[in-house]
C-alpha positions as CSV (number, residue, x, y, z in Angstrom):
1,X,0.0,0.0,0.0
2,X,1.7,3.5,-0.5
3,X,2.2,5.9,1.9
4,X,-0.4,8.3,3.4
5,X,1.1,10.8,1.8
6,X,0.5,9.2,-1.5
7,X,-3.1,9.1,-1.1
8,X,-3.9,11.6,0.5
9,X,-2.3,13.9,-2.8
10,X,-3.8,11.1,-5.1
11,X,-7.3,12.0,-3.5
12,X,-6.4,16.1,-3.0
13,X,-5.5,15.9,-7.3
14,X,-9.1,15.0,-8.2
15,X,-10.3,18.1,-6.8
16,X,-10.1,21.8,-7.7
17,X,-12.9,23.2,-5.4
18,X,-14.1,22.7,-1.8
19,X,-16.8,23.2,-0.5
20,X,-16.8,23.7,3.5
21,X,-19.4,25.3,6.4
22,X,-18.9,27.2,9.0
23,X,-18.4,24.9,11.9
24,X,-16.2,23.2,9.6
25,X,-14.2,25.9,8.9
26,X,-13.9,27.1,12.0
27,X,-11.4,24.2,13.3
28,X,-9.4,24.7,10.2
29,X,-8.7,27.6,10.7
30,X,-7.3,26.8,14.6
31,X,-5.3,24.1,13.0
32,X,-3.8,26.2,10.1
33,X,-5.7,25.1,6.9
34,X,-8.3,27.2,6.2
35,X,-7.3,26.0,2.5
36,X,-6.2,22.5,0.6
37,X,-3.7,23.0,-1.6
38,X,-4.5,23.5,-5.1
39,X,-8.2,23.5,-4.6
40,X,-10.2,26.9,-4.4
41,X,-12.1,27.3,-0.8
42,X,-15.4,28.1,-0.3
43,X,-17.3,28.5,3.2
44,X,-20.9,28.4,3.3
45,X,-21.9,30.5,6.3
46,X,-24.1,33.6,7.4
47,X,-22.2,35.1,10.2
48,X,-18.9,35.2,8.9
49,X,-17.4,38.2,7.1
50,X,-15.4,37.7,3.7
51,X,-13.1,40.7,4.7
52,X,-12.0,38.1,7.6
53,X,-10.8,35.0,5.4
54,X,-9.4,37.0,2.3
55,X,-8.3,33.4,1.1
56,X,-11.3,32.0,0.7
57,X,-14.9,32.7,-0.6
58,X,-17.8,33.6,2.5
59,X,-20.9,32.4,0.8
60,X,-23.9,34.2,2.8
61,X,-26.9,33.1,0.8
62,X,-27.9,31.6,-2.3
63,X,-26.1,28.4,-1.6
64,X,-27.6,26.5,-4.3
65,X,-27.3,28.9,-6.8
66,X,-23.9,29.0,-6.1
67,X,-22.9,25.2,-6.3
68,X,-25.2,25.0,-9.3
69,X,-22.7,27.3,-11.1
70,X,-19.7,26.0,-10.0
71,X,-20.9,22.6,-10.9
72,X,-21.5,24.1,-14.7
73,X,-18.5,25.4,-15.0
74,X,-15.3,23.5,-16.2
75,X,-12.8,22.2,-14.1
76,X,-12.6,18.9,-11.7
77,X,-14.7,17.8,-9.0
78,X,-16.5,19.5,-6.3
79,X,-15.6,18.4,-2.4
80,X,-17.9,18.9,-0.3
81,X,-15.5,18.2,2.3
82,X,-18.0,19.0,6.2
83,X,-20.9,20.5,6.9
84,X,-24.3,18.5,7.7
85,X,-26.3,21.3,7.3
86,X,-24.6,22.1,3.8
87,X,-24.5,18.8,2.8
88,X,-28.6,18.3,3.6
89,X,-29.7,21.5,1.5
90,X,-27.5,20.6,-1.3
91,X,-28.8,16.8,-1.7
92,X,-32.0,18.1,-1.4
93,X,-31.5,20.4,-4.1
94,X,-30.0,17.3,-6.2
95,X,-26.6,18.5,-6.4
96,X,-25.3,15.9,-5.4
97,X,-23.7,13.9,-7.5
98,X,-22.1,10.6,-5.3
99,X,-20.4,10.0,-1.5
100,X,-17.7,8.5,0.4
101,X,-18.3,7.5,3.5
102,X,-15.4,6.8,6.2
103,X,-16.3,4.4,8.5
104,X,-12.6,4.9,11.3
105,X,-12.8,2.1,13.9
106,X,-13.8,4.3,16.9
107,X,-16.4,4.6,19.2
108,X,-17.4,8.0,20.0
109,X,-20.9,7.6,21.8
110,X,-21.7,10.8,20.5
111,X,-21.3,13.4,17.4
112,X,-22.2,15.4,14.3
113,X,-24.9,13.1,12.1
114,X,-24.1,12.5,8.9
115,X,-27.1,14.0,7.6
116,X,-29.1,15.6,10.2
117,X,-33.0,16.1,10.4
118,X,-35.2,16.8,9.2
119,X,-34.5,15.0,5.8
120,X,-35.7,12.8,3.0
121,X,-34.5,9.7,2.1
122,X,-31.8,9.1,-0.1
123,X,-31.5,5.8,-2.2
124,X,-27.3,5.1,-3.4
125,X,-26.1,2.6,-4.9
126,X,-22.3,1.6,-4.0
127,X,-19.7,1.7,-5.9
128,X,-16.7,0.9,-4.5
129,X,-14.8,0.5,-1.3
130,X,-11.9,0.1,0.4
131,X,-10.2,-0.9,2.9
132,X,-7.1,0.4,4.9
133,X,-4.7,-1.5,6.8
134,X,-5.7,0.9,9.7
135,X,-9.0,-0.3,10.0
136,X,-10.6,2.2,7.9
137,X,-13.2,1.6,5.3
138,X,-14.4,4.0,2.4
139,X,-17.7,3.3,1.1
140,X,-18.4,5.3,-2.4
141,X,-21.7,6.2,-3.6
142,X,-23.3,7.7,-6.5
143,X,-27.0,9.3,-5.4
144,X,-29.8,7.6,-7.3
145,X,-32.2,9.9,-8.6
């Protein structure tokens, strides 16, 4: 298996734009990357300011609209890398294309759902997986319409 680094840059290169909300963000920025590298940043929130996080694009409204025109523009494929809330109005919107899903071999007892209420349900069909020396196991999606 190669290295984590590997990977992780194998994984970073499919992307050119992510997609992040505020509570998100807000660790990332306390850890030092508000931004991946290589991949523009936007941050879905309506109390931060944009003058604040001159690095990145504050999205205050019009989430939607937004994602639909970054999704019809060119480029590579949009991360939408945390955010239940985000991630919720966006799949409801059917933008939303497919998911991977981490599954880390650790009981927390507690924590952010995946996709919190209220919402509809979803129907995906898997297509592919894998799984990590570490214990780890990604579970890809596309979203059936």
């Amino acid at each position: 298996m190669p290295p984590a680094s590997m990977r992780r840059d194998a994984i970073y290169a499919q992307f050119d734009t992510i997609l992040v909300g505020r509570r998100t963000f807000e660790p990332m920025v306390r850890a030092g990357r508000a931004t991946m590298p290589g991949m523009k940043t936007f941050v879905f929130s309506s109390t931060l300011r944009q003058q604040d996080y001159p690095d990145v694009t504050v999205v205050g409204e019009n989430a939607e609209q937004t994602v639909a025109a970054l999704r019809a523009a060119s480029g590579k494929d949009i991360w939408l890398f945390g955010g239940g809330e985000l991630f919720r109005r966006l799949l409801e919107a059917g933008l939303v294309d497919a998911m991977e899903v981490a599954i880390i071999p650790v009981l927390l007892g507690g924590g952010i759902s995946l996709l919190p209420p209220p919402s509809k349900q979803t129907t995906l069909q898997l297509t592919g997986h894998r799984i990590y020396a570490t214990g780890i196991a990604a579970l890809e999606y596309t979203v059936s319409t």
